[in-house]
C-alpha positions as CSV (number, residue, x, y, z in Angstrom):
1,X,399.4,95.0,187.0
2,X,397.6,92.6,189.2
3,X,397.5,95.5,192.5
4,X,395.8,98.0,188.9
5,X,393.3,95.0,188.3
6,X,392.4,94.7,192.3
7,X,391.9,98.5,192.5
8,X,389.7,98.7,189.2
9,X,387.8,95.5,190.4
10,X,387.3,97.4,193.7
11,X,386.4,100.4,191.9
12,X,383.6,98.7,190.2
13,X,382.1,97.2,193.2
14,X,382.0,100.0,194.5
15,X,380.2,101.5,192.1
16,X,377.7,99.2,191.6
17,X,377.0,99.0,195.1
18,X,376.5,103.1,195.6
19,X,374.2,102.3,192.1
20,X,372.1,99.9,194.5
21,X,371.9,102.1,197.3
22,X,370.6,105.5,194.6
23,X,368.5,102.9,193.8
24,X,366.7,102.0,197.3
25,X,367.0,105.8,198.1
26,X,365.0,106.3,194.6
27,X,362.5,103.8,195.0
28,X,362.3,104.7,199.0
29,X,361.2,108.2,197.8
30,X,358.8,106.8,195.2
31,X,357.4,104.8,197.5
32,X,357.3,107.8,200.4
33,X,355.5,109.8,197.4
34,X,353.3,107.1,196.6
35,X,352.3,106.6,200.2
36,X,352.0,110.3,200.7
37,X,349.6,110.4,197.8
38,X,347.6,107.5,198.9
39,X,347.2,108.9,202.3
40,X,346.2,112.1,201.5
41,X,343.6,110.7,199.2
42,X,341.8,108.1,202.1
43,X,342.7,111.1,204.3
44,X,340.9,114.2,202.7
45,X,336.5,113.6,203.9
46,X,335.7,116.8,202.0
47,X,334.0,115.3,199.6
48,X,331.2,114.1,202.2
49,X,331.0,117.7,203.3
50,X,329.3,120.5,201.7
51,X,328.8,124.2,203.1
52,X,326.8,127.0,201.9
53,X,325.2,130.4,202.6
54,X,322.7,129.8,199.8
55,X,319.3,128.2,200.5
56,X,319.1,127.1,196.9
57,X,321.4,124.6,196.7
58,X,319.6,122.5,199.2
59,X,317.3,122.0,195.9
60,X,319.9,120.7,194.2
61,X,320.4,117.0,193.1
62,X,324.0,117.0,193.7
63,X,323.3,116.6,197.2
64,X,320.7,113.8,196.9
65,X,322.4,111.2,199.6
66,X,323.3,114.3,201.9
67,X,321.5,115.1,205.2
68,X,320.8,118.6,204.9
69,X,321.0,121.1,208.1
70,X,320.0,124.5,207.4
71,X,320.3,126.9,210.2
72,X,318.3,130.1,210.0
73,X,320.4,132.8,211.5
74,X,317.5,135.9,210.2
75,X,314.7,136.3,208.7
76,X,312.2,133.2,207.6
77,X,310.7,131.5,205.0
78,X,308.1,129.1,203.9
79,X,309.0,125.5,201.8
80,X,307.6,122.5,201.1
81,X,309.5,119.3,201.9
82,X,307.9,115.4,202.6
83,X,304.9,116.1,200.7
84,X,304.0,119.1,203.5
85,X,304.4,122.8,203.9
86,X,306.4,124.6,206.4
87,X,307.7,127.8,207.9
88,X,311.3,128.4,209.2
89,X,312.6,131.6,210.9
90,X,316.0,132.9,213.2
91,X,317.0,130.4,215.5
92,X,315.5,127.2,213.7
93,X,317.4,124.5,211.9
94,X,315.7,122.4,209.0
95,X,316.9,118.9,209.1
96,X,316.3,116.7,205.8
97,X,317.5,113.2,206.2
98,X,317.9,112.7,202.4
99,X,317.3,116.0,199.7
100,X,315.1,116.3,196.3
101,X,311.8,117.2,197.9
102,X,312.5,120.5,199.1
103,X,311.0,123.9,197.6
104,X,311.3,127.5,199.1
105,X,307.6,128.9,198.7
106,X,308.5,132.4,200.0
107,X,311.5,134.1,201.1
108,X,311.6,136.9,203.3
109,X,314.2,139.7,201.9
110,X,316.1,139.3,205.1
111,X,316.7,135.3,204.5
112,X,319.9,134.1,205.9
113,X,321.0,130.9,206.6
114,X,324.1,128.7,207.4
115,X,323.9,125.6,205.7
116,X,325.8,121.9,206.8
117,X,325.3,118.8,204.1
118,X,326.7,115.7,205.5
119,X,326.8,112.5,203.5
120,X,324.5,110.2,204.7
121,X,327.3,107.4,204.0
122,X,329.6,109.4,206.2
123,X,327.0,109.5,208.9
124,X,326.0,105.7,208.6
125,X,329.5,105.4,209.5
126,X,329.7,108.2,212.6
127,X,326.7,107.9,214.1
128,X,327.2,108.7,217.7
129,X,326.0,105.2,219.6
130,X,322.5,106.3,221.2
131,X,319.0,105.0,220.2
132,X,318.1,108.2,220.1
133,X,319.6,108.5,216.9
134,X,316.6,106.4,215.3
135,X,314.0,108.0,217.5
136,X,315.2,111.6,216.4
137,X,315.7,110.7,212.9
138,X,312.1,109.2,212.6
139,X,310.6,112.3,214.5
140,X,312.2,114.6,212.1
141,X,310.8,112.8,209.1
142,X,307.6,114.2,210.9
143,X,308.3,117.3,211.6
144,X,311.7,118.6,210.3
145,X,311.9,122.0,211.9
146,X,313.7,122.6,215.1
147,X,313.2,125.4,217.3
148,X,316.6,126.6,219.3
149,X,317.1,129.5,221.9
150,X,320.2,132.5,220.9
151,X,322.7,130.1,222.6
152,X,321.7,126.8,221.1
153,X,322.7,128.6,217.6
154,X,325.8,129.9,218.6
155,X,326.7,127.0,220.2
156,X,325.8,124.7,217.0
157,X,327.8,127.1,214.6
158,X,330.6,126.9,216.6
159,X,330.6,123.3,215.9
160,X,330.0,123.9,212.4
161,X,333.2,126.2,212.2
162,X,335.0,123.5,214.4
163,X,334.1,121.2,211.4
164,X,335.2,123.3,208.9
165,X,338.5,123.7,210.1
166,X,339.4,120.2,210.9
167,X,338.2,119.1,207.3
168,X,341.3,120.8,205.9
169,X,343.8,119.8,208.5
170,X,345.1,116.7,205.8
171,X,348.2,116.0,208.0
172,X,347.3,115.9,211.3
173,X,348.2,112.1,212.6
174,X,344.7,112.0,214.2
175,X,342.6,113.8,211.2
176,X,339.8,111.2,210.5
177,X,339.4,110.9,214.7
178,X,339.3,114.3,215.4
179,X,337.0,115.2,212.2
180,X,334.3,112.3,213.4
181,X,334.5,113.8,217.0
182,X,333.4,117.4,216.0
183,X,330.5,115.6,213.7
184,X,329.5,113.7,216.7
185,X,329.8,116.7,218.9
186,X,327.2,118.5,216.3
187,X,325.2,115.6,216.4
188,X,325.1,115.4,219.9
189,X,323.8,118.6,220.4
190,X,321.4,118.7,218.0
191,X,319.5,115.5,220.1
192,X,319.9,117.6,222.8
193,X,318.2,120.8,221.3
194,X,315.7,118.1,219.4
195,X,315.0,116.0,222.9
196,X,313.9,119.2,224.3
197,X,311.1,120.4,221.9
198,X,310.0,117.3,221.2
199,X,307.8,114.4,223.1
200,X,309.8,110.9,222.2
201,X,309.2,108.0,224.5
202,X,312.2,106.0,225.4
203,X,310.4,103.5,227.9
204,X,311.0,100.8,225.5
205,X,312.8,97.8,226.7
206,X,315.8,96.6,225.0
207,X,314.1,93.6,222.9
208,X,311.0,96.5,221.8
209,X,313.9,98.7,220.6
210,X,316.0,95.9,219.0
211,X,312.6,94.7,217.0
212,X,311.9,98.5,216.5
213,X,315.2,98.9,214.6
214,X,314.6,95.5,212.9
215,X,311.6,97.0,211.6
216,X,312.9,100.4,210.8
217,X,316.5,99.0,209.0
218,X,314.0,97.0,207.0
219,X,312.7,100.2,205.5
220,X,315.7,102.1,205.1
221,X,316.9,98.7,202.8
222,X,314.0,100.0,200.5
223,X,311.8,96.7,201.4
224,X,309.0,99.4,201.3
225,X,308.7,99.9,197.8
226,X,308.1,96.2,197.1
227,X,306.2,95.4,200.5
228,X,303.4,97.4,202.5
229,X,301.7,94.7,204.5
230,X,302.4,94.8,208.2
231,X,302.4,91.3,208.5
232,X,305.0,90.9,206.0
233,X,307.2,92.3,208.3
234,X,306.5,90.7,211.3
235,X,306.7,87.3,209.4
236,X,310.4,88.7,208.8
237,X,310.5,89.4,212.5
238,X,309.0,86.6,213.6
239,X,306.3,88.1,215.5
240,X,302.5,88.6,215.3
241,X,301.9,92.0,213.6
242,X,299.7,93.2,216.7
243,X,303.0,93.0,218.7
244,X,305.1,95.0,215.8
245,X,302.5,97.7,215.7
246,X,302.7,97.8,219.8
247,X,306.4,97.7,219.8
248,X,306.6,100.8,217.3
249,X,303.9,102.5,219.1
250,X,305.9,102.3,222.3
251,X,309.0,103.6,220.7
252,X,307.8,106.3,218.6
253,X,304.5,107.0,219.3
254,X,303.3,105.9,215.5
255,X,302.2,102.2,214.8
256,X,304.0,99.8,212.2
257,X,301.7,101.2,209.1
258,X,302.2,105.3,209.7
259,X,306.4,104.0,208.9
260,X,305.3,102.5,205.8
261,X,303.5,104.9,204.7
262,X,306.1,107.3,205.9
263,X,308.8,106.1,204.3
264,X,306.7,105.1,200.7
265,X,305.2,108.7,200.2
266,X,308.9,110.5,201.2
267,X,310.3,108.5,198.3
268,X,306.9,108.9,195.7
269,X,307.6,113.0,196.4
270,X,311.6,112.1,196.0
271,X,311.2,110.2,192.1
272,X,308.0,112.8,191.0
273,X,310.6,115.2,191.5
274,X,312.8,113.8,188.6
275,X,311.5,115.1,185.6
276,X,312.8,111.8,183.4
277,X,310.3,109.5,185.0
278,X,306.6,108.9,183.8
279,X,303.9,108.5,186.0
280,X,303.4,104.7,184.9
281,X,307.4,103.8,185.6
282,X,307.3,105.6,189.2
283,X,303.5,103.2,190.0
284,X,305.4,100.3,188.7
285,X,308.8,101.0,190.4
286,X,306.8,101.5,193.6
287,X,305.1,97.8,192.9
288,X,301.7,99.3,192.6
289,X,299.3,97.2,190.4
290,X,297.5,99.8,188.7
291,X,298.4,103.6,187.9
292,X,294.5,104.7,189.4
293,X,295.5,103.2,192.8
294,X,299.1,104.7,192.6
295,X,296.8,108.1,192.0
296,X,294.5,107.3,194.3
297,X,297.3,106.7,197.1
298,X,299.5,109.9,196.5
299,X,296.4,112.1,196.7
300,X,294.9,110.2,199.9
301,X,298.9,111.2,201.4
302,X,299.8,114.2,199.8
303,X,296.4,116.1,199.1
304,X,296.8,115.8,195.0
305,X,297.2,113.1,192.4
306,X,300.8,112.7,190.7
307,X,299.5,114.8,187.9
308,X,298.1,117.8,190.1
309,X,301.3,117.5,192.3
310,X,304.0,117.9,189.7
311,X,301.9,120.7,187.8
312,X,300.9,122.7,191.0
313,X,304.4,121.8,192.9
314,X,307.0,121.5,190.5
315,X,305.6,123.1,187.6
316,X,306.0,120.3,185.4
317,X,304.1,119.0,182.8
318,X,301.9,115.6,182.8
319,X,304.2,112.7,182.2
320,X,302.3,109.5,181.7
């Protein structure tokens, strides 16, 4: 009786202790699962991506906080973006730092394009290390059209496809490394393409370029729609605003006031754009103390008062 009780005793503990170990093998393989899940979600960028064949949905507000690159493989076309007209054709790429102001005029029937729409987030966070980067950006807000030879678009599309395929690859150990280094890579060669048609000074010593991007980080914060006073800024910076203006002039070839100006009448064309705001609430949003100087300001930088510019441009109807 007492070598039956041993056995059954062992039995049990037994038992309980292959229960335990189902257990820990369960909850290892929820937990593997769990992990799996959770790393596929940090893992998968493709929401900070976006590509199309479809000029159109460049216009579209979904892609609002998206760099847009639009390559033009053939044919051309003429839009209106930052408050100007322009013309694109084969072997140009548009380049919009932010969307909503962008209108196709004209199309030819031929229009073909390859379009890339990063996330600005995603770029904040991948921006190759090169003050170029704001010198480039800045000179694009001016002119947003860049000219490339045969090779530069094939070269740049091979990127793109490079892109493409590593978004997907979920699994590979090195995914967000390898995705960032073919952004880069695009990036890269884009300031190449850019440096090339375009005059940028980059004589600037390193404290004129660390005050310049003072300056310029100060804008991109939004301090512009609240503040348009050059000396408010060099207050901020602690320098006299004759210096600010020089410092700016020597990196990009604009004073202090053309970046305020530049970066205030970008986002006036962005908020006229959205059809729920009033003319009043866009004046007061943009701190301006009456609505006839807000008027007076928008046609003085875009050629046409708020009201003319959302019933010529946008076809919209006078919202006060």
């Amino acid at each position: 009786t007492g070598s039956s009780t041993s056995k059954g005793a062992a039995t049990d503990t037994l038992t309980k202790q292959q229960n335990k170990d189902m257990d820990k093998d369960n909850i290892k393989q929820v937990g593997s699962n769990e992990e799996q899940k959770e790393n596929t979600r940090w893992s998968d960028e493709s929401a900070s991506f976006h590509f199309t064949t479809d000029p159109d949905e460049a216009k579209s507000r979904d892609y609002r906080n998206f760099c847009i690159h639009i390559f033009c493989t053939r044919g051309s076309a003429h839009f209106r973006a930052l408050g100007k007209e322009w013309d694109i054709a084969a072997n140009n790429c548009l380049v919009l730092l932010s969307n909503g102001t962008l209108e196709w005029l004209q199309k030819s029937d031929d229009f073909e394009i390859v379009g890339v729409f990063i996330s600005n987030k995603y770029l904040t966070s991948d921006t190759p290390d090169t003050n170029y980067f704001t010198l480039g950006a800045l000179s694009v807000m001016d002119d947003p059209v860049m000219p490339m030879t045969g090779d530069d678009m094939s070269l740049c599309l091979a990127v793109v496809d490079a892109i493409k395929a590593r978004l997907v690859q979920h699994t590979h150990l090195f995914y967000h490394g390898e995705l960032r280094r073919c952004v880069e890579t695009l990036m890269l060669d884009l300031f190449n393409i850019h440096s090339r048609s375009v005059s940028i000074r980059q004589t600037a010593g390193n404290q004129g370029m660390r005050l310049f991007r003072a300056f310029i980080s100060m804008l991109e914060s939004g301090k512009y729609k609240q503040e348009r006073e050059v000396n408010w800024y060099a207050n901020k910076l602690g320098i006299s605003p004759k210096y600010l203006s020089e410092v700016c002039h020597d990196c990009s070839n604009h004073g202090a006031s053309h970046w305020i100006n530049r970066f205030t009448t970008e986002e006036i064309a962005r908020l006229l754009h959205n059809p729920t705001m009033s003319i009043n609430s866009i004046a007061s949003l943009m701190n301006f103390n009456t609505t006839s100087y807000f008027s007076h300001y928008v046609k003085d930088r875009l050629g046409m008062t708020p009201k003319d510019y959302r019933l010529t441009v946008l076809g919209m109807k006078h919202k006060e």
